[in-house]
DRENVO-462650 format. One record per residue: x, y, z of N, C-alpha, C in turn. Coordinates in steps of 0.1 Angstrom, whole numbers, plus 5000, padded with zeros to 4 digits. Layout:
XYZXYZXYZ;...
***
This chain:
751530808060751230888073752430888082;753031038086754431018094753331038107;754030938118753530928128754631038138;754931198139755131258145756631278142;757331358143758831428138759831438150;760931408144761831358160762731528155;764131488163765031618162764731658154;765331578137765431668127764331738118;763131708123762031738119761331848124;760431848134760031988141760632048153;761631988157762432028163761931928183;761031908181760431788188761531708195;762431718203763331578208762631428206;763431328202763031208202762431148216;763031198228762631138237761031188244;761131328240759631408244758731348234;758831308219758231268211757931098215;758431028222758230888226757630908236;757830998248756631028257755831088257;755431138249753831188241753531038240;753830998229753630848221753230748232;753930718243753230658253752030668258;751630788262749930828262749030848253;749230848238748630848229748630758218;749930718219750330548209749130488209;747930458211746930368213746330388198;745830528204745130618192745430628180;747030688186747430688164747930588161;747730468167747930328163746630278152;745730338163744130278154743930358139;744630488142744130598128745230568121;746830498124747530398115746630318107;746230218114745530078108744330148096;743930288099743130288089743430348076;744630368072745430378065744830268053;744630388039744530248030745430138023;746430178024747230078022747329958030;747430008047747429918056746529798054;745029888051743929768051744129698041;744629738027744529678013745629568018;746429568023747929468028746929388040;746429418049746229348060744729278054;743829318047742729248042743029098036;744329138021744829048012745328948024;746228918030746428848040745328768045;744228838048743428748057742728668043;742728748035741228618026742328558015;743528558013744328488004745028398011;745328398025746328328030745528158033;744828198033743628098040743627998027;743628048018743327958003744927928003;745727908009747127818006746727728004;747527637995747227437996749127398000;749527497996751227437997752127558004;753427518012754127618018754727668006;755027577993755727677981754827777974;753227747975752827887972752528037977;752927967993752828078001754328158002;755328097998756928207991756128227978;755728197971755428297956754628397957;753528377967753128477966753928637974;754428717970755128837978754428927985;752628947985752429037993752328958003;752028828003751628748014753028718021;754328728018755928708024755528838030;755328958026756029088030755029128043;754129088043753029078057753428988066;754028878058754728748074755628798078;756728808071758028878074757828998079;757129128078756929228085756329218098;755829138100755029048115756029058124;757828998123758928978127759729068123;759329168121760829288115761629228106;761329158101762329078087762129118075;761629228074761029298063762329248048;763829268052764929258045764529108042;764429018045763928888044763328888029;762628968027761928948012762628968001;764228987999765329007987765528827995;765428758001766328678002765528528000;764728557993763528397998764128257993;765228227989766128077992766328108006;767028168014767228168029766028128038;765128258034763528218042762828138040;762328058034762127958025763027828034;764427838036764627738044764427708056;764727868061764527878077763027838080;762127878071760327868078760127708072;760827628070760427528061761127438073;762327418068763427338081762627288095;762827208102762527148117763527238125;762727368128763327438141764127348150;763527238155764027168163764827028162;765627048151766526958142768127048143;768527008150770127078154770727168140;770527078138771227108116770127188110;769227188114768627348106769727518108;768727538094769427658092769327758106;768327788108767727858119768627838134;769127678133769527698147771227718145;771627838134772827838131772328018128;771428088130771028188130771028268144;772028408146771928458160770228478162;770128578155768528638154767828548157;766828588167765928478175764628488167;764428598158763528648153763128568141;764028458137764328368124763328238128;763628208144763128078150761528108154;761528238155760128288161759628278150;759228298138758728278128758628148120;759728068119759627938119758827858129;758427888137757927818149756627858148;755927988147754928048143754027988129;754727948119754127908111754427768107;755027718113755327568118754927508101;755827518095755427468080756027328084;757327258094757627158089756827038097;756127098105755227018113753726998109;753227118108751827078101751527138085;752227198079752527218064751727358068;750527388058749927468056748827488070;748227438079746927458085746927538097;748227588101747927728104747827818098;747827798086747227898076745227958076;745027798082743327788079742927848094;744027878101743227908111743028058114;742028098114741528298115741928338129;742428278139742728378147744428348147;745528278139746328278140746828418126;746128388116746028478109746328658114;745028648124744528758130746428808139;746628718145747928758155749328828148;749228748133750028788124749728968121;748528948114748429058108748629188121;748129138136748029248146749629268145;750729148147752029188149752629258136;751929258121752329318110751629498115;751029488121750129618120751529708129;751329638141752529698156753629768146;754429648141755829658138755629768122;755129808119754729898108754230038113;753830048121753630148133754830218136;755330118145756930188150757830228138;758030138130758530188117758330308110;757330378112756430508106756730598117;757430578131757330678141758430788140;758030898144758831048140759431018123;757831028117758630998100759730908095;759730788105760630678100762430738110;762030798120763030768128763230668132;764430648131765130488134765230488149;766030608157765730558170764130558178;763830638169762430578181761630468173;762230418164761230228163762130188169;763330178172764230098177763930118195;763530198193762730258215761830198209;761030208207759730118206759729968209;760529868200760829788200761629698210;762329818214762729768227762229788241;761229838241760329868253759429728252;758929728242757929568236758429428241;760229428235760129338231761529238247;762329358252763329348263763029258272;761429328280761929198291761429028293;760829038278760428878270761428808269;762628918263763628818262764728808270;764628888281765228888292765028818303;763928728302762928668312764228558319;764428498312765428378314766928408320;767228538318768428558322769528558309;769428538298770328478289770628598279;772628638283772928728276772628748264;772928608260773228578243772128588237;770928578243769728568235769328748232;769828838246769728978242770629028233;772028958230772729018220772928948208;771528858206770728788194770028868185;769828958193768229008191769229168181;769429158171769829278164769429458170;768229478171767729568177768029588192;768029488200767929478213769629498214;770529418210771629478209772329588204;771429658194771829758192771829868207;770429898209769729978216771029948231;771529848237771729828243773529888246;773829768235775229898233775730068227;774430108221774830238219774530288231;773430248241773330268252774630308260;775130228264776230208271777930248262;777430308253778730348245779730268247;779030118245780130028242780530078222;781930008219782430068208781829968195;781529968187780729888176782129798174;783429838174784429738171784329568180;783629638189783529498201783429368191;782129388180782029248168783329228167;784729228172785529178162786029068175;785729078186786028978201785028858199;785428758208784428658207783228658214;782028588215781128658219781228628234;781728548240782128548259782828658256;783528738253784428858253783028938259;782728958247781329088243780529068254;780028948257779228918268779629018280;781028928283781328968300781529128297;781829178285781629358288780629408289;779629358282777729378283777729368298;777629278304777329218319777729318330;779129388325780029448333779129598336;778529628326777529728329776029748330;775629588327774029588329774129468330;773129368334772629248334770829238331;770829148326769429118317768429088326;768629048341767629068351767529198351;768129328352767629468349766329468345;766529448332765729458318763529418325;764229338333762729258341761829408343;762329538351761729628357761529718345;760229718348759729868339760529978341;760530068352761530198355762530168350;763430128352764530048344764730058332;763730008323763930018307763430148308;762530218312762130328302762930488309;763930418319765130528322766330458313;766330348306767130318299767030378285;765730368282765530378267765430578264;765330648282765530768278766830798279;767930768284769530748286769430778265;769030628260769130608246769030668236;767730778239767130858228767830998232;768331038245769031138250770331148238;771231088241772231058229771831028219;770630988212770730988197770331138195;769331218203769331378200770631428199;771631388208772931448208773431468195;773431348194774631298180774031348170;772531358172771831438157772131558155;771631658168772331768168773731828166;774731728170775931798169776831728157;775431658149776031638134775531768125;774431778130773931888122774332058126;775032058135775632178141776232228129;775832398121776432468114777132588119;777132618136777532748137776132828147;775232738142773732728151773732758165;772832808170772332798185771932628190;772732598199772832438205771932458222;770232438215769732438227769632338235;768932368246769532338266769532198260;768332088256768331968257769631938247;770132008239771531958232772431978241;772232088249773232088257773731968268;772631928275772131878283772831728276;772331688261772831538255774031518253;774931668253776131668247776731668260;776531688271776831658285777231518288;776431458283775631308287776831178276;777131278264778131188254779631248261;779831328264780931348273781131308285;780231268291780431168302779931198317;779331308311778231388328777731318331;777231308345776331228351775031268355;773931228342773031248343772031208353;772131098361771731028367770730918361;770630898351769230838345769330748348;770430658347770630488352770830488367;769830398376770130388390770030258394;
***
């Protein structure tokens, strides 16, 4: 099921297609879930997980990895199960774990969630912990399927969800942890992707110099950020796909905005 078509598709802007999706996302969330595959994946989960006796049978089994891992956007996680396997296994709170040598906060949130090194298996036995998983497998499978697997609008999605949780604290590093959240953030601000080659107080104090993670707290805020965001990924879509074409007003308008007009969106 494609959940709605961004630029390159019906010609729909990503940003008009994510504000539809705000007033209706509820709905085609629910006629998502009833998707049969969804249920055949989200069922198996609930009545097999429960029968674990050991954390090593719960890595062997793979549909049961690809519903945990998909819970946390770690979907890539499932080519790698010696890594995952250490990180959900390890004492999160043991310095020398793998996990706490991991930027991605999304490694520790899962480790912590399924607390294998603390209580082994018996959050497994418990049905409403189960239930949270599968709701966060449901969400993050959702956004993934939005404008037919547009990457910027799961990546808006995601960051509308997930920003000012992790912004709560004030802590740069934990937003430029966060893969998605740092993405979203520096293409935002057309910082240059070479920045990975500075140290991260480098990276930091340039992030800071244009936004601070108290921002992130206000609603208006992110969702004039996350349209700044999806404004320029129309651009860039458009004026890759430019053959000679008519470049309409909202390209116009995006291609203003990567040149360096002043939209006003950020206040």
């Amino acid at each position: 099921m494609q959940i709605g078509t961004g630029t390159s598709g019906s010609g729909m802007s990503s940003l008009l297609l994510f504000r539809t999706l705000q007033h209706s996302g509820d709905a085609q969330k629910q006629q998502f879930a009833k998707q049969p595959q969804m249920q055949r994946e989200i069922d198996y989960f609930l009545e097999n997980a429960k029968k674990i006796e050991s954390p090593e049978d719960f890595f062997k089994d793979r549909r049961l990895m690809q519903v945990a891992l998909g819970a946390f956007g770690l979907e890539q996680e499932l080519n790698y199960t010696a890594r995952i396997k250490t990180i959900m296994t390890e004492d999160p709170a043991a310095k020398e774990s793998l996990v706490n040598r991991m930027a991605e906060p999304r490694y520790k949130q899962i480790s912590e969630a399924f607390d294998f090194s603390g209580s082994g298996v018996e959050k497994l036995k418990d049905e409403k912990f189960l239930k949270e998983i599968t709701d966060k497998y449901l969400t993050n499978q959702f956004e993934k399927n939005l404008g037919g697997g547009n990457e910027s609008l799961r990546e808006a999605a995601y960051f509308r969800r997930k920003v000012a949780e992790v912004a709560e604290d004030g802590d740069i590093y934990k937003l430029m942890g966060d893969k998605v959240l740092r993405s979203v953030i520096t293409d935002t601000l057309r910082i240059p992707k070479e920045i990975v080659n500075q140290s991260l107080e480098r990276q930091a104090k340039v992030i800071e110099s244009k936004v601070k993670p108290e921002d992130f707290k206000d609603p208006a805020f992110v969702d004039k950020f996350i349209a700044r965001f999806l404004t320029q990924k129309d651009a860039e879509a458009q004026l890759a796909n430019m053959g000679g074409g008519s470049f309409g007003s909202s390209g116009q308008i995006a291609l203003q905005l990567l040149q360096g007009g002043n939209l006003n969106i950020l206040v």
